[in-house]
N, C-alpha and C positions, 0 to 999 in steps of 0.2 A: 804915495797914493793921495789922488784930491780927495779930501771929505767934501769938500762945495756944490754946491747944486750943480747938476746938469740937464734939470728939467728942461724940455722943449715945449714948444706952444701946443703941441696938439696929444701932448699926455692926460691922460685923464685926468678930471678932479673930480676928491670928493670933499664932502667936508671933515670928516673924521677919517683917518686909515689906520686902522689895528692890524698889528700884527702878532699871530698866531691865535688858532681857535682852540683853547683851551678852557680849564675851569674856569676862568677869567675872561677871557675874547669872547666865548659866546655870548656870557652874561650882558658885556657892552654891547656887542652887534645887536641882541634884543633889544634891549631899553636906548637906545641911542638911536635907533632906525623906527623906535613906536609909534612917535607921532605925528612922523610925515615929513617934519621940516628940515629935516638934516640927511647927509646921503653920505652911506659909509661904505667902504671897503673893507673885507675882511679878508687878510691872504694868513692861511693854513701850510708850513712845508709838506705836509703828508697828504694820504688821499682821503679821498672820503668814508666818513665810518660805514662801509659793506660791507668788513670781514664777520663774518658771522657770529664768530666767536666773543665778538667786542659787545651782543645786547644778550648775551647768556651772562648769568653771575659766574660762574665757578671758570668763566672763560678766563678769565686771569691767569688763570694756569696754562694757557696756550699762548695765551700771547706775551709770557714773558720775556721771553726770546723773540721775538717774532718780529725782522727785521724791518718791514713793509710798514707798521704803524708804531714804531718804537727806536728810537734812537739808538738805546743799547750801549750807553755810557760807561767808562769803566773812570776810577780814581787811579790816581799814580800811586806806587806801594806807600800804604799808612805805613807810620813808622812805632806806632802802641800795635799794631795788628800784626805783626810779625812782615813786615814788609808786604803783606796782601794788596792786591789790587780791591776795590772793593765795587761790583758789578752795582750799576744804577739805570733801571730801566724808567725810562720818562716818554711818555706818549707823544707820538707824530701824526695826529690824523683830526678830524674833526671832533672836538672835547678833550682831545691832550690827553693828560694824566687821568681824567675822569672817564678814558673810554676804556681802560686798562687798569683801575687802580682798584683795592681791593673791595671797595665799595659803602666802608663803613661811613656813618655818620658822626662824629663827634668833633665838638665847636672847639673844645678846651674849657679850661678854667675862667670864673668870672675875672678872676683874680690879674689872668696874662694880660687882659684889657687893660685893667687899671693899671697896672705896671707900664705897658703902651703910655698910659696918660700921662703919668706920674715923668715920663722921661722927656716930657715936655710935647707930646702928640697932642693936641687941644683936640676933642672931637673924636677922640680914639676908645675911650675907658669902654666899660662894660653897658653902662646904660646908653651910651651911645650908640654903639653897633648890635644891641637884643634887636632894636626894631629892621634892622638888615636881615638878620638872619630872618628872622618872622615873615619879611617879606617875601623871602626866597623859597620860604617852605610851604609844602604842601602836606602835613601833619597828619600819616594816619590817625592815631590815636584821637585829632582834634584840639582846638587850638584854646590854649590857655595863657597864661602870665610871661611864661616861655617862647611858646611855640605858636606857629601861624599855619594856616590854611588858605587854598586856595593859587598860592603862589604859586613858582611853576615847578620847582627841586620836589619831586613824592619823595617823602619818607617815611618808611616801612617799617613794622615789625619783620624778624624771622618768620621764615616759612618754616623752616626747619626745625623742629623743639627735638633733638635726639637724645638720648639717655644718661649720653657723657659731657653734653655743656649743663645739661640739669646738674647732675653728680660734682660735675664742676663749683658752680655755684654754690649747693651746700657745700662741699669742700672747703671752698674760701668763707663762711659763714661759722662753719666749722671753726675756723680758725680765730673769730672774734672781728672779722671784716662784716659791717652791715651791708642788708641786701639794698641795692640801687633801682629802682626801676628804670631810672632815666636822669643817664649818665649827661643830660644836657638842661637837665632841669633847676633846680635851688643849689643842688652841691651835687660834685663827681665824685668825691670818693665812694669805696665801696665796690660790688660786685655784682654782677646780672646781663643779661644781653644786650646785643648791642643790635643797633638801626641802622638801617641801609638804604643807598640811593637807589631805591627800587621801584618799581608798580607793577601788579599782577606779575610780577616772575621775571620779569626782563630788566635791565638795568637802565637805569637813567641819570645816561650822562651830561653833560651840558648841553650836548650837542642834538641832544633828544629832548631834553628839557627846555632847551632857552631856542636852540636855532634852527628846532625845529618847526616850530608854530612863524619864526619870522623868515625863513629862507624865501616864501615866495613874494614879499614886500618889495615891489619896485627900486626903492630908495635904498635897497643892504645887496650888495654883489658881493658872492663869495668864490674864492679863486683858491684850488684846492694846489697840490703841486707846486707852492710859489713859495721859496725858499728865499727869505730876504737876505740881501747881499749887503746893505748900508741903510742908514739915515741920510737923507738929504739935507742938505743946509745952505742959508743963504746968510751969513755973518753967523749969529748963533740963537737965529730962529731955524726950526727946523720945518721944512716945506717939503715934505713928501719921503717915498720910499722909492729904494728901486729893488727888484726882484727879479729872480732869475726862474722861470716857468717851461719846465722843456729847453731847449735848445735858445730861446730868449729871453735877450736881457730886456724888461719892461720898467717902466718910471710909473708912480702915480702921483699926484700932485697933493697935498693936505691942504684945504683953504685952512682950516680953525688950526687942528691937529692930527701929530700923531701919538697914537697908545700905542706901548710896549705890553706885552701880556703872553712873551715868550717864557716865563719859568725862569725861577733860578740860576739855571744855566744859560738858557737862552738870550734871556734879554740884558744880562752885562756881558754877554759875547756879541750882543749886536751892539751895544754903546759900544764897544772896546773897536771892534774893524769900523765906526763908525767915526771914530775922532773923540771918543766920550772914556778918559778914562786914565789911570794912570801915565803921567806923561812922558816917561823911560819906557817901558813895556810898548807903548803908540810908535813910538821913534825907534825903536828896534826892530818892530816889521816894517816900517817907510810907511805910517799911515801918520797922516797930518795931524796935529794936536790942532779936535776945537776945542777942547775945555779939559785943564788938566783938573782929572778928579779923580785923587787918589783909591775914593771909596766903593770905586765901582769893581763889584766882586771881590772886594773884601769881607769880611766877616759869615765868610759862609757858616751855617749851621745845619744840623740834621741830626734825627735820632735814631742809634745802634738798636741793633736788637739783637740777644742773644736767646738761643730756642733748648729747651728741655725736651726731649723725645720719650714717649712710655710707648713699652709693650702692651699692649692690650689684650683681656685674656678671653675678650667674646669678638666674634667677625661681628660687628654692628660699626664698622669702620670706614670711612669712607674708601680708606686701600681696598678693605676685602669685597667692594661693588667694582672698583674700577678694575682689580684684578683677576675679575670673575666675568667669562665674554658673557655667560648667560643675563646674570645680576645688571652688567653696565648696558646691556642692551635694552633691559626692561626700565633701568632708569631713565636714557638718552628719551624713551618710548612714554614714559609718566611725563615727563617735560616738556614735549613735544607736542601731548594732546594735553593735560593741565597745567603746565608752568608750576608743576610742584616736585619738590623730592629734592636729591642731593645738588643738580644740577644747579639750583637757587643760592648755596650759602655763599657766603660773602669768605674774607680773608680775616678770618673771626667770627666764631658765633657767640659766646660769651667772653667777657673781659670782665678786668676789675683795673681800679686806683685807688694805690698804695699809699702811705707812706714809710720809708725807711725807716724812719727816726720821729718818735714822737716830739722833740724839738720844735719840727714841722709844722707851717699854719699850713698844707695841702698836698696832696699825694704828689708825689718826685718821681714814680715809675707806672708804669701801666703793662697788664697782661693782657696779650691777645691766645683765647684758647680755639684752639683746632682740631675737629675728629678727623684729622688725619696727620699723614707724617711723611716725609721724605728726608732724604740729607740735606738736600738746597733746596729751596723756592724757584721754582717752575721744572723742577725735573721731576724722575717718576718717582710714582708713592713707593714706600719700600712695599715689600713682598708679605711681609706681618701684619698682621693687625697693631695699628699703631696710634698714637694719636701726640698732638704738638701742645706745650705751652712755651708764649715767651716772654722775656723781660723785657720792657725799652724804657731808659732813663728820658726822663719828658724834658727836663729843663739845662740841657749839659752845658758845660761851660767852654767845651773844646770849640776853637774856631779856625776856619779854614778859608779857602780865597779860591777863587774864580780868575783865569787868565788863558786869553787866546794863547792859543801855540804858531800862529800862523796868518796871516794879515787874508788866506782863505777862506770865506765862509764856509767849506764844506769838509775843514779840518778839524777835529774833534779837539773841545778846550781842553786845557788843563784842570784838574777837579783835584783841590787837597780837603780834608774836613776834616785831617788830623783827630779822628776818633781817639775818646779816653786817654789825652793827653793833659788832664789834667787832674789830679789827687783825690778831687769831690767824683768827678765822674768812675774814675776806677773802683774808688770804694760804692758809690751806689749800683753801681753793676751787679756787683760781689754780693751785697747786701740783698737788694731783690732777688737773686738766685737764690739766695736764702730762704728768704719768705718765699717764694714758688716752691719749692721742694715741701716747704710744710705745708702748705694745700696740696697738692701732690700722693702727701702721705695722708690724709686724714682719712676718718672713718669713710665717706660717704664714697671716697674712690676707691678704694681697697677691693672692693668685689669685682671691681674693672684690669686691677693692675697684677701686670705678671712681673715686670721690673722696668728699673731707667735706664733705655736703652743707651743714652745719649746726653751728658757725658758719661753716665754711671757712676757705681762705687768706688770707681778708683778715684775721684775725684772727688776730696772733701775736705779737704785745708780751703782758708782765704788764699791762701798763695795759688792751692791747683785752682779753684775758682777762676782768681783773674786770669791767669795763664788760659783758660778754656776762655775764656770772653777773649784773650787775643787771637786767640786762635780759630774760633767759630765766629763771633762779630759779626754783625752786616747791619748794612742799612733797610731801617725798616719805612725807609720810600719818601722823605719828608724837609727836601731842603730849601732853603730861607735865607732871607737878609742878605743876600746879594749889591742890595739895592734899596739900603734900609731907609727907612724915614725915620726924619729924623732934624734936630738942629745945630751939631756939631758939625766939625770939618769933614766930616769922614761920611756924614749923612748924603748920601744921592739926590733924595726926594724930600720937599714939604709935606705937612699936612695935609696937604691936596693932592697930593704925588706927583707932583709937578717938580720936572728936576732943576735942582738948584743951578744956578747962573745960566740954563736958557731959556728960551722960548717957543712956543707951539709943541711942547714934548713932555707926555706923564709916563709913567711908567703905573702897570696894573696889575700885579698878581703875587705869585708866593714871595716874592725879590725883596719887598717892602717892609717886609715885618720885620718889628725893631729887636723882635728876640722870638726864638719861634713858641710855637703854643702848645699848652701841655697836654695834648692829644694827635688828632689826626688831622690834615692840613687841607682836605675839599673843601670840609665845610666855612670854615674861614676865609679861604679864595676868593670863595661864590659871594660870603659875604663883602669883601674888602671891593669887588665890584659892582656890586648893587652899590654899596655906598660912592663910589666913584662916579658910577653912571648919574646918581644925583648931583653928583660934585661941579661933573660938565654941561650937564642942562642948565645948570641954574646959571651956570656962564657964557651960556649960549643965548642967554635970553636978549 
């Protein structure tokens, strides 16, 4: 297969072409199409965000299956998971992952910056990227040393204050963890609720946020259904895309560039069918080497999560609304005419950060707590009154790799992440399970809890421990470094995320980060492309 241009004289140009509208893509198409002088293409593989379910919060829970705006990725059997496959749903539609994800707010650690900086990112550390995020946000609370207003991302308080993320909270307080107000402010550790990509009740994705104020701009065309097939290139600049849209194959042309802003997965499986990537692996499906770079979709990361289940001894639960036609009808009906009630919570209403080991300069795991419960994530609530806590190691060491199976665009990649494959990860699994159980048990929950459904008391050695984290495990949604920055051999991208040995071609989203961040992965997206979109204007001048 030629990776070389096949552009024709009468394909379109623009001057920027991004591919995929995600946490990332939107944010460019706004800021890159503001001020007139540049004219960008934005191709999306999925359709446009209509599904209904995608601007209700608690819709997460329908669309996590939900084949139409969701990829529906699975892993090969992890080999720490009992040979499981491990389901990884990642958004297809206008806002990607943000139109589907669970909607929380958290940046991470000051600390993962500097660590960024520290491994040779110039322009990476913490005081560098606060003014990103600040830009991006639009701060209920109001804007202080942190936090910024105005921007276009709202972020919310809870609407929902229910009895058991309160109980929660002392629980964890209980326990000698301090209360947090604001897991994104001076320091994350600690415990308290969490903030959400929301406004008045409805969620705000990027796609609502960034590309909705710029979709009617003359200068940004957005092509929804356009699933990219390759990079273009003419020696090892790159000059456009081609896309496959319905039943046609289309070219676009890139004067300046093209951005990458397909995800994780996405965008070192389009460098790999593209000529961009390890040079055995290219040559095994008959796709031409333009640049052999071993590091593409190498060093995947993501963080596991394993979940605690309680019985709950009052219906004050989210099961016992959705399992009650009277109760879920009267909810659907409060949300419908106030944008208030259950229908609003996010995938977490209160959380805390941990640390394992006092050793520790900063919390190593994070709780996401839930009034509610199921066995998996996106099936039905169980029948009980129930309610969820879980652990996720924030900074794991296990890593894993990205590779096409097929010189096909429309073949789903190979996905390893090799979960708790490594000694520090198993033991901080084991360890947090720990500490969640004694919040769990403390006074303040007790008049709540009838017992632990899940794993329960049969399970209480460190051995039954890790053995139930191989067993129960999953991803809790959050993968990276695909396409790390960086200045080693194995690095993709510069400082500028500009990929090493060519030309006209950045790469813009989760892929880049040089190790992932000790939180939740939107809000750093959004920011890694505000700062990006600064990166290119100033080289457009």
């Amino acid at each position: 297969m030629n990776a070389n241009s096949s552009l024709a004289l009468n394909d379109p140009e623009f001057d920027y072409v991004i591919v995929g509208a995600g946490s990332a893509g939107c944010v460019l198409a706004n800021r890159l199409s503001a001020n007139g002088k540049h004219s960008v293409l934005l191709l999306e593989a999925g359709p446009k965000d209509s599904n209904i379910w995608i601007h209700v919060p608690l819709g997460y829970g329908k669309l996590f299956k939900e084949k139409s705006v969701n990829w529906m990725y699975q892993t090969e059997p992890e080999p720490e998971l009992k040979g499981r496959q491990v389901f990884q749903p990642r958004g297809k539609t206008l806002g990607g992952s943000s139109s589907i994800n669970g909607l929380l707010y958290v940046r991470g650690q000051h600390e993962d910056y500097d660590r960024w900086r520290q491994l040779g990112n110039t322009g990476w550390g913490y005081d560098d990227v606060l003014p990103y995020f600040k830009k991006a946000e639009d701060q209920s609370r109001g804007a202080d040393h942190y936090h910024g207003t105005g921007g276009p991302l709202p972020v919310s308080n809870m609407i929902v204050t229910d009895p058991l993320s309160k109980a929660f909270i002392d629980a964890a307080v209980e326990t000698g963890l301090p209360y947090n107000p604001d897991f994104n402010g001076a320091t994350q550790e600690g415990v308290g609720l969490f903030q959400t990509t929301t406004r008045n009740g409805r969620r705000a994705s990027t796609a609502v946020a960034y590309l909705g104020p710029a979709k009617a701009r003359g200068n940004l065309k957005i092509e929804t259904g356009a699933l990219a097939q390759r990079i273009l290139f003419e020696g090892r600049r790159a000059v456009g895309v081609e896309y496959r849209q319905g039943a046609a194959l289309r070219r676009a042309r890139a004067r300046k560039e093209v951005v990458l802003s397909s995800g994780a997965y996405n965008s070192p499986q389009l460098l790999q069918l593209s000529g961009v990537g390890p040079g055995d692996l290219l040559r095994k499906h008959g796709i031409e080497v333009v640049l052999d770079a071993p590091g593409v979709g190498h060093d995947l990361q993501d963080h596991m999560q394993v979940r605690i289940v309680m019985r709950c001894s009052q219906k004050i639960t989210l099961n016992d609304t959705i399992n009650h036609p009277l109760r879920r009808t009267m909810a659907g009906a409060r949300y419908a005419l106030f944008r208030k009630g259950w229908l609003t919570i996010a995938a977490g209403t209160a959380g805390a950060f941990i640390k394992t080991s006092p050793r520790l300069a900063s919390p190593d795991i994070q709780v996401h707590f839930l009034p509610f419960s199921t066995d998996k994530m996106g099936e039905k609530l169980h029948d009980f009154s129930g309610f969820t806590a879980s652990v996720c190691q924030l900074r794991p060491e296990s890593r894993g790799s990205l590779r096409i199976k097929s010189a096909d665009p429309t073949v789903p990649p190979e996905i390893r992440i090799n979960y708790m494959s490594t000694e520090t990860d198993r033991t901080t699994n084991v360890e947090g399970l720990k500490i969640l159980r004694k919040i769990l048990n403390a006074p303040a929950l007790k008049p709540f809890v009838v017992s632990e459904y899940d794993p329960g008391p049969k399970v209480s050695t460190d051995a039954e421990l890790l053995d139930f984290c191989r067993e129960r495990g999953s991803t809790i949604y959050h993968p990276t470094s695909t396409c790390r920055m960086g200045n080693e051999a194995l690095a993709v991208v510069d400082q500028r995320l500009k990929v090493r040995g060519l030309d006209g071609l950045r790469v813009v989203d989760g892929s880049i980060m040089p190790d992932l961040v000790s939180g939740n992965t939107n809000a750093p997206i959004i920011m890694i492309a505000e700062k990006a979109s600064d990166m290119i204007l100033e080289e457009a001048r």
